[in-house]
Jmol script that loads the backbone (N, CA, C; Angstrom):
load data "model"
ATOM      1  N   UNK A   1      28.503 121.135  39.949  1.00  0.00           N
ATOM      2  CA  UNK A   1      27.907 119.931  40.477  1.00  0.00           C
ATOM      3  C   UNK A   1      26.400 119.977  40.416  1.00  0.00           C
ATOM      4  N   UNK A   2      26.247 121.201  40.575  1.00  0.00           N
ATOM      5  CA  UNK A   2      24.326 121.018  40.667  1.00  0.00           C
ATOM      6  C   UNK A   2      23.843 121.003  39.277  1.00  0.00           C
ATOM      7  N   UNK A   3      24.650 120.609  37.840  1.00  0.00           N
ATOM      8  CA  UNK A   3      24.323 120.044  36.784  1.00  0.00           C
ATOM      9  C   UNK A   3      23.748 118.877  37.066  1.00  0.00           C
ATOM     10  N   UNK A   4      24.798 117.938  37.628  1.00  0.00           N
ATOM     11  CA  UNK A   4      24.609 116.541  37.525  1.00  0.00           C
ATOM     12  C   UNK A   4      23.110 116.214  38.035  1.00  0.00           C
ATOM     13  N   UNK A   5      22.931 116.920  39.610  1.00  0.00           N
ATOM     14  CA  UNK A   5      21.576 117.150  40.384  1.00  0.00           C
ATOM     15  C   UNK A   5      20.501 116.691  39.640  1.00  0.00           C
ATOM     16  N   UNK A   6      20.617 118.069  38.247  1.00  0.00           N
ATOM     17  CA  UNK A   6      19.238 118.113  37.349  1.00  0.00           C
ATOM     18  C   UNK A   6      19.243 116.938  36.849  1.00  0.00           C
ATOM     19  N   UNK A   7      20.121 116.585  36.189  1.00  0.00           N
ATOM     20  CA  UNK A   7      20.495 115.555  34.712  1.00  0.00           C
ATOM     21  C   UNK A   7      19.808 114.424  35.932  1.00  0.00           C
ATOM     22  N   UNK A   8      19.796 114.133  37.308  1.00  0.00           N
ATOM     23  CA  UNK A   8      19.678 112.847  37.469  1.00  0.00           C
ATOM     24  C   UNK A   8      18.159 113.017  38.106  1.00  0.00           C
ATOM     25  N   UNK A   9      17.903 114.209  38.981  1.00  0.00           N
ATOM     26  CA  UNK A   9      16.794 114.277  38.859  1.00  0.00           C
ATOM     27  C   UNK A   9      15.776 114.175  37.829  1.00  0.00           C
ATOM     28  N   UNK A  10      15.903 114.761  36.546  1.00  0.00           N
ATOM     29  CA  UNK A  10      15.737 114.467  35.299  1.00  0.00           C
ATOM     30  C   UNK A  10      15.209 112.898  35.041  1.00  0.00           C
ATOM     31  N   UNK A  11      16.594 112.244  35.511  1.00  0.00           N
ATOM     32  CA  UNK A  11      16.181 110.727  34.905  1.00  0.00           C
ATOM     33  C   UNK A  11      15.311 110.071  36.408  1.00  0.00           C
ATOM     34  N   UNK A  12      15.244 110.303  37.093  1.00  0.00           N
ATOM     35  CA  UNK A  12      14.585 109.886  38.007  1.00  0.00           C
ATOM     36  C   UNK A  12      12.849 109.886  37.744  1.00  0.00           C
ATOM     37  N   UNK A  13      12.721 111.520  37.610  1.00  0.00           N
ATOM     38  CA  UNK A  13      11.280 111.626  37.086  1.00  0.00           C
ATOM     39  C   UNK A  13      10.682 110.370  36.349  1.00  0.00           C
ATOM     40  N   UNK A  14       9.090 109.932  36.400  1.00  0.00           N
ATOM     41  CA  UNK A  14       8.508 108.794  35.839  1.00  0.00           C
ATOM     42  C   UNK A  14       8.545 109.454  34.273  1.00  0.00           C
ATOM     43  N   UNK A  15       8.810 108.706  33.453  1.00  0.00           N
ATOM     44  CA  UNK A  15       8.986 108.573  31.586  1.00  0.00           C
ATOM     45  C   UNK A  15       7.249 109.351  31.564  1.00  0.00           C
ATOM     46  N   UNK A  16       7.031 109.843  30.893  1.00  0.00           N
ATOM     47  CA  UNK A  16       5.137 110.129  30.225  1.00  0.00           C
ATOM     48  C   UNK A  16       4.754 109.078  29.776  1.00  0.00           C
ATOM     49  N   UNK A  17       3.495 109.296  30.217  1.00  0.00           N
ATOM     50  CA  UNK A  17       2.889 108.095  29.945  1.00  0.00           C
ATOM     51  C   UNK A  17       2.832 107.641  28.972  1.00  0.00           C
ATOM     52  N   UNK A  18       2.754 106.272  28.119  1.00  0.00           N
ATOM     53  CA  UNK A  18       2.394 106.138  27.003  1.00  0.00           C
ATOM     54  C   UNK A  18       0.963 106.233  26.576  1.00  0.00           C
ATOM     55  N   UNK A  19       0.645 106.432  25.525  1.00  0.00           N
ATOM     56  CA  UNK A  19      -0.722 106.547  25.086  1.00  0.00           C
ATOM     57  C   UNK A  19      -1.058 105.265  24.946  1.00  0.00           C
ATOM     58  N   UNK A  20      -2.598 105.040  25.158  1.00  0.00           N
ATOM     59  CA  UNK A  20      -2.673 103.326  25.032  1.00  0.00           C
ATOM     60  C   UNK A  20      -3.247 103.479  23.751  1.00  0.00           C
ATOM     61  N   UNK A  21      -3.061 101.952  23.624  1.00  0.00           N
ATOM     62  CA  UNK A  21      -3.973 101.628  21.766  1.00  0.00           C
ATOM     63  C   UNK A  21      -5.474 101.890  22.094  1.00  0.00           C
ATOM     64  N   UNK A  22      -5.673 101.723  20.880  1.00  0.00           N
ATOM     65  CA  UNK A  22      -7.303 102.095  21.128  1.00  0.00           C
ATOM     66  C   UNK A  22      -8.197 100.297  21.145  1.00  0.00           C
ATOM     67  N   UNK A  23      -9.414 100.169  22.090  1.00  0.00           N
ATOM     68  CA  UNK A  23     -10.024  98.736  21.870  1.00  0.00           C
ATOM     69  C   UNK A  23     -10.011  98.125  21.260  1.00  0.00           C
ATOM     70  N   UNK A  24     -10.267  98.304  19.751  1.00  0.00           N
ATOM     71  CA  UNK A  24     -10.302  97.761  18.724  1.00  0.00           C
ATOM     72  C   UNK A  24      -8.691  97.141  18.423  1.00  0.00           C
ATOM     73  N   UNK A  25      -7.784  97.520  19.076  1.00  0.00           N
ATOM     74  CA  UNK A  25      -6.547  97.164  18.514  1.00  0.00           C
ATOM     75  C   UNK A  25      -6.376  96.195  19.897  1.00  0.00           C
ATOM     76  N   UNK A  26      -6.918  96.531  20.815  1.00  0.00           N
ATOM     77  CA  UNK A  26      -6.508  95.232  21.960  1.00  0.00           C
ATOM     78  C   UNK A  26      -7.469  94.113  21.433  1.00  0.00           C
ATOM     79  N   UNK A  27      -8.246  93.991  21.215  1.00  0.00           N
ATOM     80  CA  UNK A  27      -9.508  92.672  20.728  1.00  0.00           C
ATOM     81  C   UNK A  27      -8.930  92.249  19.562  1.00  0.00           C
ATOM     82  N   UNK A  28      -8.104  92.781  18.492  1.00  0.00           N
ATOM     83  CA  UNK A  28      -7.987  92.306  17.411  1.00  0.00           C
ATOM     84  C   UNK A  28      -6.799  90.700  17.235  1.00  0.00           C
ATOM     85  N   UNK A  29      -6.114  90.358  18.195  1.00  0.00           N
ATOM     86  CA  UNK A  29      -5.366  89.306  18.507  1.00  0.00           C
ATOM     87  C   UNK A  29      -6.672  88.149  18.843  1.00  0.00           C
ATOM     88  N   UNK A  30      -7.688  88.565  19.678  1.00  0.00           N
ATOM     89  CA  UNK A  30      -9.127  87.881  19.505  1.00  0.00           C
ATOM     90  C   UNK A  30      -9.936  87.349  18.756  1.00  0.00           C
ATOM     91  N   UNK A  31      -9.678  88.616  17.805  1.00  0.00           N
ATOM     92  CA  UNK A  31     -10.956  88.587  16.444  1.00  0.00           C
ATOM     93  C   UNK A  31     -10.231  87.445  15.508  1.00  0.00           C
ATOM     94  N   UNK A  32      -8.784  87.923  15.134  1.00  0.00           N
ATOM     95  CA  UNK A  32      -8.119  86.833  14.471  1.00  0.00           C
ATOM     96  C   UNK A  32      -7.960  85.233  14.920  1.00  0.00           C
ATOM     97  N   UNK A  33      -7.972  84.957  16.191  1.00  0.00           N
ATOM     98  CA  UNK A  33      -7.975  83.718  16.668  1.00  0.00           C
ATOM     99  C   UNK A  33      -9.822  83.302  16.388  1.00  0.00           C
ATOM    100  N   UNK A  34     -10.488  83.649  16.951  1.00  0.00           N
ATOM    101  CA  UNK A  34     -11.347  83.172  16.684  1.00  0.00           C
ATOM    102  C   UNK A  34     -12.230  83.206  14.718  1.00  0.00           C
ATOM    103  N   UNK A  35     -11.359  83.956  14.204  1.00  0.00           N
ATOM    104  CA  UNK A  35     -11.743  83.644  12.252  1.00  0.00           C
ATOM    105  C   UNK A  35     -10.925  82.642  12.281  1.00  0.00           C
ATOM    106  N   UNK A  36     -10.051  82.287  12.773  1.00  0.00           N
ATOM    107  CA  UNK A  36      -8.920  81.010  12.481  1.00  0.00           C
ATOM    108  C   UNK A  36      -9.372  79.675  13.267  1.00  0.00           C
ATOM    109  N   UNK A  37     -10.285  80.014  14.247  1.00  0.00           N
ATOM    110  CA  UNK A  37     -10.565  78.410  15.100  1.00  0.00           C
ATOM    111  C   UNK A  37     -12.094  77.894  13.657  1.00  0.00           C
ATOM    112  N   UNK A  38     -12.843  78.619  13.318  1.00  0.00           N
ATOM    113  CA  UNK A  38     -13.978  78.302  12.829  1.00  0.00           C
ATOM    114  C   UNK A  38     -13.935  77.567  11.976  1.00  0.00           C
ATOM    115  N   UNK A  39     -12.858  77.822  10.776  1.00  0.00           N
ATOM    116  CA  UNK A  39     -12.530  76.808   9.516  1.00  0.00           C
ATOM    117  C   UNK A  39     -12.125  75.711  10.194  1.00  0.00           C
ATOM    118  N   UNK A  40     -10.800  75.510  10.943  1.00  0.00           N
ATOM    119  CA  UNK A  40     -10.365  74.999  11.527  1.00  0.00           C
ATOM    120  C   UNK A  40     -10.331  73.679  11.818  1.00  0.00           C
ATOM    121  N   UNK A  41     -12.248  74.180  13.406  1.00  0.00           N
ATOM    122  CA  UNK A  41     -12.165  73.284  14.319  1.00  0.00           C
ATOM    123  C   UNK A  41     -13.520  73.208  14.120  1.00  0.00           C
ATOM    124  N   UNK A  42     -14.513  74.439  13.801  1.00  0.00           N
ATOM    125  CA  UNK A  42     -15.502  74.128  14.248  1.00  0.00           C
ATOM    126  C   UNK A  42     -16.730  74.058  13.057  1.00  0.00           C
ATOM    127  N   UNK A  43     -16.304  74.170  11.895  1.00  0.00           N
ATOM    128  CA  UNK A  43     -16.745  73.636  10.827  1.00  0.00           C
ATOM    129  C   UNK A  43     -17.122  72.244  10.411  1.00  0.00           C
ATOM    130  N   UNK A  44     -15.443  71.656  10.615  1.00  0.00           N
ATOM    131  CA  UNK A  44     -15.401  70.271  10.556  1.00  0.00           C
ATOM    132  C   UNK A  44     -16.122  69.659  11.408  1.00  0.00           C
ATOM    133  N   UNK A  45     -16.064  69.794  12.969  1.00  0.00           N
ATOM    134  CA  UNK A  45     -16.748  68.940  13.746  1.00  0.00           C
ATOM    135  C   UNK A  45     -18.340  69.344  13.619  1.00  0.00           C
ATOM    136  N   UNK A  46     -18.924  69.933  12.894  1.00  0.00           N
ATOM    137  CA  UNK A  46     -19.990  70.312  12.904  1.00  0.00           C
ATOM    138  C   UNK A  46     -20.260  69.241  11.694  1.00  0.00           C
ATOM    139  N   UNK A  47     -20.060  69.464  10.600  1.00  0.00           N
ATOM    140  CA  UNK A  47     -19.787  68.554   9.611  1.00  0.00           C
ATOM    141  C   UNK A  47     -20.011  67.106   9.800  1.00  0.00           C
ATOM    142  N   UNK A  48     -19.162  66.841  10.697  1.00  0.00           N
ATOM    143  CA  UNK A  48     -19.373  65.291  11.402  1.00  0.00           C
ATOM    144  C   UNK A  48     -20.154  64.606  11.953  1.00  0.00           C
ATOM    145  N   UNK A  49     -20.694  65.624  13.224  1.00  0.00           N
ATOM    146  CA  UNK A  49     -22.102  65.066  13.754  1.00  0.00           C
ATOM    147  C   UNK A  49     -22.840  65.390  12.911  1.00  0.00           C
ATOM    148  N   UNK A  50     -23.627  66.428  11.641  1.00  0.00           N
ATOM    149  CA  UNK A  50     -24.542  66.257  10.910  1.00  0.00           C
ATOM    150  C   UNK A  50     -24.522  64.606  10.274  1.00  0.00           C
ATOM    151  N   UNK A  51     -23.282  64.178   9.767  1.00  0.00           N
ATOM    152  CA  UNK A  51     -23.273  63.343   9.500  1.00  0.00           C
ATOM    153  C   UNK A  51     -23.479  61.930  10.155  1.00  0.00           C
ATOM    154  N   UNK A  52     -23.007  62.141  11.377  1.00  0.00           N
ATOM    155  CA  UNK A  52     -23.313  61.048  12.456  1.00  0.00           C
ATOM    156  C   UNK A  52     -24.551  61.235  12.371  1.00  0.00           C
ATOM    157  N   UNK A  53     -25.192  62.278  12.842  1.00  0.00           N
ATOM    158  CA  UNK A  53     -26.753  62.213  12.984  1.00  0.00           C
ATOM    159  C   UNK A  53     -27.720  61.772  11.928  1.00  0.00           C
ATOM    160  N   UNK A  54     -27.190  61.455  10.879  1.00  0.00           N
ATOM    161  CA  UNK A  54     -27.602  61.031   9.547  1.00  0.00           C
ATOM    162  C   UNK A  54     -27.706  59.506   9.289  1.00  0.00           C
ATOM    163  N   UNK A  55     -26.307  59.045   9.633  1.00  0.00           N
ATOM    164  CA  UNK A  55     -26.427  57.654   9.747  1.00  0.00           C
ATOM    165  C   UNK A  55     -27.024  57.441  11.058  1.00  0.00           C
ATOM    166  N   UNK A  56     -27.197  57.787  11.849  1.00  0.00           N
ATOM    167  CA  UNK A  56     -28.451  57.338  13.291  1.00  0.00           C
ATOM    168  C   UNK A  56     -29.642  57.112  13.084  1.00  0.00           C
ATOM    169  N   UNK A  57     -29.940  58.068  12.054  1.00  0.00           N
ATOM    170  CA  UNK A  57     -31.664  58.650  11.594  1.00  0.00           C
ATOM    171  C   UNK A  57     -31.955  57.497  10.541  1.00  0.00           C
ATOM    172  N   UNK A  58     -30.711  57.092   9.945  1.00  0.00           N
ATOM    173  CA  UNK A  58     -31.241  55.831   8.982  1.00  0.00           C
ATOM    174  C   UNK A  58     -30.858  54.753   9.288  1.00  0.00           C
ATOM    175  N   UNK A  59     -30.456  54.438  10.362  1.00  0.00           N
ATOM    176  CA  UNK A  59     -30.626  53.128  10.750  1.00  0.00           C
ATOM    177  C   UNK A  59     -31.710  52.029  10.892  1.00  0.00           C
ATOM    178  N   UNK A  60     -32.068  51.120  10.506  1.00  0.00           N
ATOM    179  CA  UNK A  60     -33.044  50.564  10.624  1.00  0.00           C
ATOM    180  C   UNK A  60     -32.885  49.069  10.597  1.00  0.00           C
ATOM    181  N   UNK A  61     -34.188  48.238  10.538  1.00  0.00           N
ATOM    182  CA  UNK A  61     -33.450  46.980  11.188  1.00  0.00           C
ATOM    183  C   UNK A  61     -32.618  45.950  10.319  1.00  0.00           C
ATOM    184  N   UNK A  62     -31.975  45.048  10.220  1.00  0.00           N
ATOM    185  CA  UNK A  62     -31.318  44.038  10.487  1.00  0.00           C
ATOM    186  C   UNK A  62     -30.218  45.196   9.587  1.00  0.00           C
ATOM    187  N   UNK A  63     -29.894  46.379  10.119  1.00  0.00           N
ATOM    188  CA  UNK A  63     -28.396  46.451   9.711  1.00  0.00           C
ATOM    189  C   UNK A  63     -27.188  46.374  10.849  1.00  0.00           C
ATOM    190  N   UNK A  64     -26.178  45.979  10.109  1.00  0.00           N
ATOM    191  CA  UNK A  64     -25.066  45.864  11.332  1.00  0.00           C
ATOM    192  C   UNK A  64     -24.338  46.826  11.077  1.00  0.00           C
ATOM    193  N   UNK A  65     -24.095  47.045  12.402  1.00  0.00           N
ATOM    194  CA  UNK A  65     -23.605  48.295  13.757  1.00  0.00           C
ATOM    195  C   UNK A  65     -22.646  47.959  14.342  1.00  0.00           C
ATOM    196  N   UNK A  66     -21.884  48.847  14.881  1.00  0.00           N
ATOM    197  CA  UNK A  66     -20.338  48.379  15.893  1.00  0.00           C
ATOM    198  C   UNK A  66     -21.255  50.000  16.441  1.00  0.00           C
ATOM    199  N   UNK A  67     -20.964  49.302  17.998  1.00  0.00           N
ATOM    200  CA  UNK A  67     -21.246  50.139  19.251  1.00  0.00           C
ATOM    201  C   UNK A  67     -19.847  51.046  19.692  1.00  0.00           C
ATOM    202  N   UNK A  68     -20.214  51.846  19.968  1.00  0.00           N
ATOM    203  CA  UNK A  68     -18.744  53.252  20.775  1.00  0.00           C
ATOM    204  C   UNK A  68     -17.931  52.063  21.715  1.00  0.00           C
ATOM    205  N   UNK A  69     -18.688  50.959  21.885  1.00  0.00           N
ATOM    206  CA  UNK A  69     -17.466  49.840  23.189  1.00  0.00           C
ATOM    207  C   UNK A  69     -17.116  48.804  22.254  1.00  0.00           C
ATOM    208  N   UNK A  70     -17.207  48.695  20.538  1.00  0.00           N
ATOM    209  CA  UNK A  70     -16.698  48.069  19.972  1.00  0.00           C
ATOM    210  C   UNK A  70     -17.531  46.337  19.877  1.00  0.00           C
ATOM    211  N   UNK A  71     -18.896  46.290  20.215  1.00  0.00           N
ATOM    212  CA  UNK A  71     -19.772  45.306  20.281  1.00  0.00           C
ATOM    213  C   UNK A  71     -20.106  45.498  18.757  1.00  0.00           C
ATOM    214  N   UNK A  72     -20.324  44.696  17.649  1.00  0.00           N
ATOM    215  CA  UNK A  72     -20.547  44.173  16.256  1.00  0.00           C
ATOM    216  C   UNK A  72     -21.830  43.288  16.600  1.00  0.00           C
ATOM    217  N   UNK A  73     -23.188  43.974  15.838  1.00  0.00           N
ATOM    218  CA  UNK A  73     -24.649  43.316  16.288  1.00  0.00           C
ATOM    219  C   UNK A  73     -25.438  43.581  15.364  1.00  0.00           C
ATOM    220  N   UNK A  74     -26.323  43.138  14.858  1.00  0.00           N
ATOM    221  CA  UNK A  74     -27.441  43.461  14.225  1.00  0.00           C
ATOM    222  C   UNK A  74     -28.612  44.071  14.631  1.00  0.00           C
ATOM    223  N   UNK A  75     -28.998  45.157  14.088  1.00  0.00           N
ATOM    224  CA  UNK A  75     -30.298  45.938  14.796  1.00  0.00           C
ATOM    225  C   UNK A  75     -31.339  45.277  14.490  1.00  0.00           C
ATOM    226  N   UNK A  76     -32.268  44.598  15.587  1.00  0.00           N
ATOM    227  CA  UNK A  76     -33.628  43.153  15.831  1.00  0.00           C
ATOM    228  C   UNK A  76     -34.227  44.444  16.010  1.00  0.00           C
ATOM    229  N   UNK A  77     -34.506  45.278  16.511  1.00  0.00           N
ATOM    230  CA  UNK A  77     -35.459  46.064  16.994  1.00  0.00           C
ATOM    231  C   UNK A  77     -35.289  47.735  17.149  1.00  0.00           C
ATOM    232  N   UNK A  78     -36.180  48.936  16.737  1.00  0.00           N
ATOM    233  CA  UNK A  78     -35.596  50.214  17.011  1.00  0.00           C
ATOM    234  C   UNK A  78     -37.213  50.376  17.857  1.00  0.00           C
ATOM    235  N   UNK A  79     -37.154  51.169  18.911  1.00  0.00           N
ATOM    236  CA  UNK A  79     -38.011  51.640  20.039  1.00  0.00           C
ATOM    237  C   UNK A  79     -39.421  52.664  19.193  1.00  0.00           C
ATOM    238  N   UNK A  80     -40.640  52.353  19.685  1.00  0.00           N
ATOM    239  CA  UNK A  80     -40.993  53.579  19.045  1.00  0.00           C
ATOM    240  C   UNK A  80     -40.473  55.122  18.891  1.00  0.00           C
ATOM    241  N   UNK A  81     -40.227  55.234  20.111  1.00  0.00           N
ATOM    242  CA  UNK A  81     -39.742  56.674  20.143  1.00  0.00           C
ATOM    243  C   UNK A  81     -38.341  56.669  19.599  1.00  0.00           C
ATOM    244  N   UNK A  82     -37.647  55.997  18.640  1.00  0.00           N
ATOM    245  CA  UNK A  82     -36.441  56.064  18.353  1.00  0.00           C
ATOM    246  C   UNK A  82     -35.160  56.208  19.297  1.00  0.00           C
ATOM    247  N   UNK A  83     -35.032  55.920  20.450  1.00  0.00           N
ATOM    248  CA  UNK A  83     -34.633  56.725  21.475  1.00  0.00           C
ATOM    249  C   UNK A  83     -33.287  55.000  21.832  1.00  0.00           C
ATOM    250  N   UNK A  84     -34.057  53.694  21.553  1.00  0.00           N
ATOM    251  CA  UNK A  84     -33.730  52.640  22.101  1.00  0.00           C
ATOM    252  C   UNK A  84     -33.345  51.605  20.895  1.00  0.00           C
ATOM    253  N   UNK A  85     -32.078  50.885  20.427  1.00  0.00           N
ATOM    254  CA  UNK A  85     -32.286  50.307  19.831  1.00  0.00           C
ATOM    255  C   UNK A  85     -31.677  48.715  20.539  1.00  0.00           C
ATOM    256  N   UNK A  86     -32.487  48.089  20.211  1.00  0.00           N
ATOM    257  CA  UNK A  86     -31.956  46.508  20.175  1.00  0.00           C
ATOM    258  C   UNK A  86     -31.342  45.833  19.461  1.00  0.00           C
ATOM    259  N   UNK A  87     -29.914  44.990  19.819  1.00  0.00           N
ATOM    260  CA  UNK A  87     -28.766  44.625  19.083  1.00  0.00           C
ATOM    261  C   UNK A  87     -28.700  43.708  19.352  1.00  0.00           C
ATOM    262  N   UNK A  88     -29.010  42.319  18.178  1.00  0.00           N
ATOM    263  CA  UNK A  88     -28.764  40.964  17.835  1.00  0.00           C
ATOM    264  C   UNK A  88     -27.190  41.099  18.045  1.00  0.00           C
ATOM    265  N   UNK A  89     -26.812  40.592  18.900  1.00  0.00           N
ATOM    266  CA  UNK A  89     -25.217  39.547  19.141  1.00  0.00           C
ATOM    267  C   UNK A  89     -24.993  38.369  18.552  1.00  0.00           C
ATOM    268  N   UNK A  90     -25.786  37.415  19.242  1.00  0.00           N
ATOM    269  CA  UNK A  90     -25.604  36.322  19.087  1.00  0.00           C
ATOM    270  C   UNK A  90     -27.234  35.372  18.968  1.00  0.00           C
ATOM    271  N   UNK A  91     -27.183  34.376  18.441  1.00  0.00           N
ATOM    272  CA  UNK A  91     -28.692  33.716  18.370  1.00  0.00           C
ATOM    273  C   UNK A  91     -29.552  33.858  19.905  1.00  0.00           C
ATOM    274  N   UNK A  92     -29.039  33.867  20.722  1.00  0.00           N
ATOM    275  CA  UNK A  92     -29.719  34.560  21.680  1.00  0.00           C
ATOM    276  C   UNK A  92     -29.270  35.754  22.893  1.00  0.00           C
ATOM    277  N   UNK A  93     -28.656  36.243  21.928  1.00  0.00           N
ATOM    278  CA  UNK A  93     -28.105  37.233  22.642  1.00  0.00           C
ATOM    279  C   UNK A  93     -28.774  38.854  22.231  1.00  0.00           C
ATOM    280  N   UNK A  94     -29.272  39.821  22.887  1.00  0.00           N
ATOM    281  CA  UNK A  94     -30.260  40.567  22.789  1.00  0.00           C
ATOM    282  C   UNK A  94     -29.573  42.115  23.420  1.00  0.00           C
ATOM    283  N   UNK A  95     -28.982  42.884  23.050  1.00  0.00           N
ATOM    284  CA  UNK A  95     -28.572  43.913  24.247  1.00  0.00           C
ATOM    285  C   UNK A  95     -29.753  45.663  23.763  1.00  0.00           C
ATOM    286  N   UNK A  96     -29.848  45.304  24.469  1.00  0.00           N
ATOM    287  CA  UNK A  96     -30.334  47.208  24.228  1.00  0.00           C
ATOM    288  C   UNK A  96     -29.570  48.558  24.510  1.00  0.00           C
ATOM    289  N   UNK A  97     -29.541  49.393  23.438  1.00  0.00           N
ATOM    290  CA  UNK A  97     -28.525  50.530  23.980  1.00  0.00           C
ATOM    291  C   UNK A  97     -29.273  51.469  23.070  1.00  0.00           C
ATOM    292  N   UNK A  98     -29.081  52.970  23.906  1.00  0.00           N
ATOM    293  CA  UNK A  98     -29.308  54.088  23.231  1.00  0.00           C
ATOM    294  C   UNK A  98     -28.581  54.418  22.241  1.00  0.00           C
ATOM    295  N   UNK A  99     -29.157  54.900  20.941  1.00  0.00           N
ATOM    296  CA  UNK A  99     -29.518  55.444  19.998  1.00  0.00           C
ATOM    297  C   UNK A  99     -27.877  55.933  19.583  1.00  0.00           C
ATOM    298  N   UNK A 100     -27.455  56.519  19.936  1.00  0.00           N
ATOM    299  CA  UNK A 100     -26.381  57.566  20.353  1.00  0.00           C
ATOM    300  C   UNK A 100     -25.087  56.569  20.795  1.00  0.00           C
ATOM    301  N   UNK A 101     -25.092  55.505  21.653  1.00  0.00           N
ATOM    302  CA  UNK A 101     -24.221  54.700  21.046  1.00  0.00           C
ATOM    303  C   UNK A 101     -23.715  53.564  20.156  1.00  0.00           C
ATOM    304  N   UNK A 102     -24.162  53.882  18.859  1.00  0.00           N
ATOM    305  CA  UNK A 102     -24.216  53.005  17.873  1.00  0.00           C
ATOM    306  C   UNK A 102     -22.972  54.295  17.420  1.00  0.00           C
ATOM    307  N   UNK A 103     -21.791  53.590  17.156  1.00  0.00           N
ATOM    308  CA  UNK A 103     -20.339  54.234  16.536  1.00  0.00           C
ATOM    309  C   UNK A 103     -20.652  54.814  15.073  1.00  0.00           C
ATOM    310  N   UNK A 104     -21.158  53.219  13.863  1.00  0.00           N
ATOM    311  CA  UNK A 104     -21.193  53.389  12.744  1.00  0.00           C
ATOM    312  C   UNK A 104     -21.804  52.135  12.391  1.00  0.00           C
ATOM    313  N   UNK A 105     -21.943  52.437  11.007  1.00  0.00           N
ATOM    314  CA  UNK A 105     -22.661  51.424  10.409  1.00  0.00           C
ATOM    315  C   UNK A 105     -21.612  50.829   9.305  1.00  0.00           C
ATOM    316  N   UNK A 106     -21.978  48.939   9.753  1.00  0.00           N
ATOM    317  CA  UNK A 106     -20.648  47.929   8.369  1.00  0.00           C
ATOM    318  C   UNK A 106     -21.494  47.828   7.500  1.00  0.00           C
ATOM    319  N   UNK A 107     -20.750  48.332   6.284  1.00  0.00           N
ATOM    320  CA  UNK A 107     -20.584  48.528   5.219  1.00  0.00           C
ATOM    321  C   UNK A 107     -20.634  46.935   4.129  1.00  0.00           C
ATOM    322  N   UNK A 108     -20.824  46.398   3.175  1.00  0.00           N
ATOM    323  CA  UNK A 108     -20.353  45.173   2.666  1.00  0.00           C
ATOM    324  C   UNK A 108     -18.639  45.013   2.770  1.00  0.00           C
ATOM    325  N   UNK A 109     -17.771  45.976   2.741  1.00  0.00           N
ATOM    326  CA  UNK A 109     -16.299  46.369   2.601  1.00  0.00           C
ATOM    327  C   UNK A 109     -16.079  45.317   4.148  1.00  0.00           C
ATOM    328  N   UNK A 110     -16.632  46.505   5.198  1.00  0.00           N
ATOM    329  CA  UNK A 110     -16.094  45.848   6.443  1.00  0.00           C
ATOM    330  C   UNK A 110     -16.824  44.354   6.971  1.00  0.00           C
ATOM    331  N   UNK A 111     -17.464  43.861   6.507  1.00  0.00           N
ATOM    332  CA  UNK A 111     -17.580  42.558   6.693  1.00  0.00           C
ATOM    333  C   UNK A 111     -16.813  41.632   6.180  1.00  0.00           C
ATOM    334  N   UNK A 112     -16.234  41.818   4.989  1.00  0.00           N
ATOM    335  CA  UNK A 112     -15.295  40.311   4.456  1.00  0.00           C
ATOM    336  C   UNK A 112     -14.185  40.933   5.900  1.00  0.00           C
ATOM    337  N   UNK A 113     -13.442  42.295   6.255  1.00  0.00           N
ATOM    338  CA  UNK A 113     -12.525  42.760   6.574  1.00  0.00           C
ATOM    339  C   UNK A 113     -12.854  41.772   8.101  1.00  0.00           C
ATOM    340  N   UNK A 114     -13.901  41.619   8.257  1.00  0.00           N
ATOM    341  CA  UNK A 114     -14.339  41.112  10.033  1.00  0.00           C
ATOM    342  C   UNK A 114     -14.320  39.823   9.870  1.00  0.00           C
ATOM    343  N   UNK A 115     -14.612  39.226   8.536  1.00  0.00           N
ATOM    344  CA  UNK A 115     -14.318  37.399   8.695  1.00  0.00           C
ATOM    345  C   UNK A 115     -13.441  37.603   8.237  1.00  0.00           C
ATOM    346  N   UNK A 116     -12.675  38.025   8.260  1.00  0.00           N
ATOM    347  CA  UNK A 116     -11.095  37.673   7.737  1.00  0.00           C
ATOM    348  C   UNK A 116     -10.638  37.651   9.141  1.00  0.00           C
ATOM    349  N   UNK A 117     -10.603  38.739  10.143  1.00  0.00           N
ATOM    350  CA  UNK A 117     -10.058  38.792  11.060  1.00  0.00           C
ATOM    351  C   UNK A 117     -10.183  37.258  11.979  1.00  0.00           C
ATOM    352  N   UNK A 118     -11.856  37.080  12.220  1.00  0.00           N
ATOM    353  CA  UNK A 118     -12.393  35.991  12.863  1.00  0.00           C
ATOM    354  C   UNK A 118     -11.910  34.749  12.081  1.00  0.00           C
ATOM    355  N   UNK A 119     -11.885  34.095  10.655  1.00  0.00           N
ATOM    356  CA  UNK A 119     -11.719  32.928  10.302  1.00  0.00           C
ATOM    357  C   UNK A 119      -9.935  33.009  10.537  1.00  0.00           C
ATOM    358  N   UNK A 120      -8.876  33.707  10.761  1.00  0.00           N
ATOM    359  CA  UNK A 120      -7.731  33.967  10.891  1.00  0.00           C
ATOM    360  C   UNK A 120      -7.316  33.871  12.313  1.00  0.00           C
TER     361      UNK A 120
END
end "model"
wireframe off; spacefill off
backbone 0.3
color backbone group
């Protein structure tokens, strides 16, 4: 009987420890996620605002604009400091908005596309 004793004392004892990985092998699930977000995510959106910031920088006046709230206006006026632009609506309609919310700039394409909508 005092076999069994050992054999279970035996299994009772804690297992040895395992050896741990070394740092470089815990960070590396890290390293790979972040080489995989860059192409990704953060290339492209980088990409984009250069480009947004491009059409901002050349905006100038009487081109038409659609605002981030979907307002369609003509730029009457840009601020000295570039900071402010003023948007023809309507024959007397006048709005001012920063710089930054001007969405994009219509194209000759999207204008027949906008009297089509409006004469329809």
């Amino acid at each position: 009987m005092s076999g069994w004793f050992e054999i279970v004392a035996l299994l009772a004892q804690a297992p040895a420890k395992a050896k741990e990985p070394p740092f470089w092998m815990t960070m590396l699930p890290f390293a790979l996620i972040l080489f995989l977000l860059f192409p990704i995510v953060i290339w492209p959106q980088r990409r984009e605002q250069q480009k947004k910031d491009g059409l901002l920088n050349a905006l100038k006046k009487n081109d038409r604009v659609v605002t981030l709230g979907g307002i369609i206006g003509t730029v009457a006026h840009i601020s000295q400091d570039g900071k402010e632009i003023t948007l023809k609506v309507d024959d007397n309609t006048r709005i001012k908005f920063i710089r930054s919310g001007i969405s994009h700039k219509l194209d000759g394409g999207d204008n027949k596309e906008e009297t089509a909508l409006t004469a329809g």
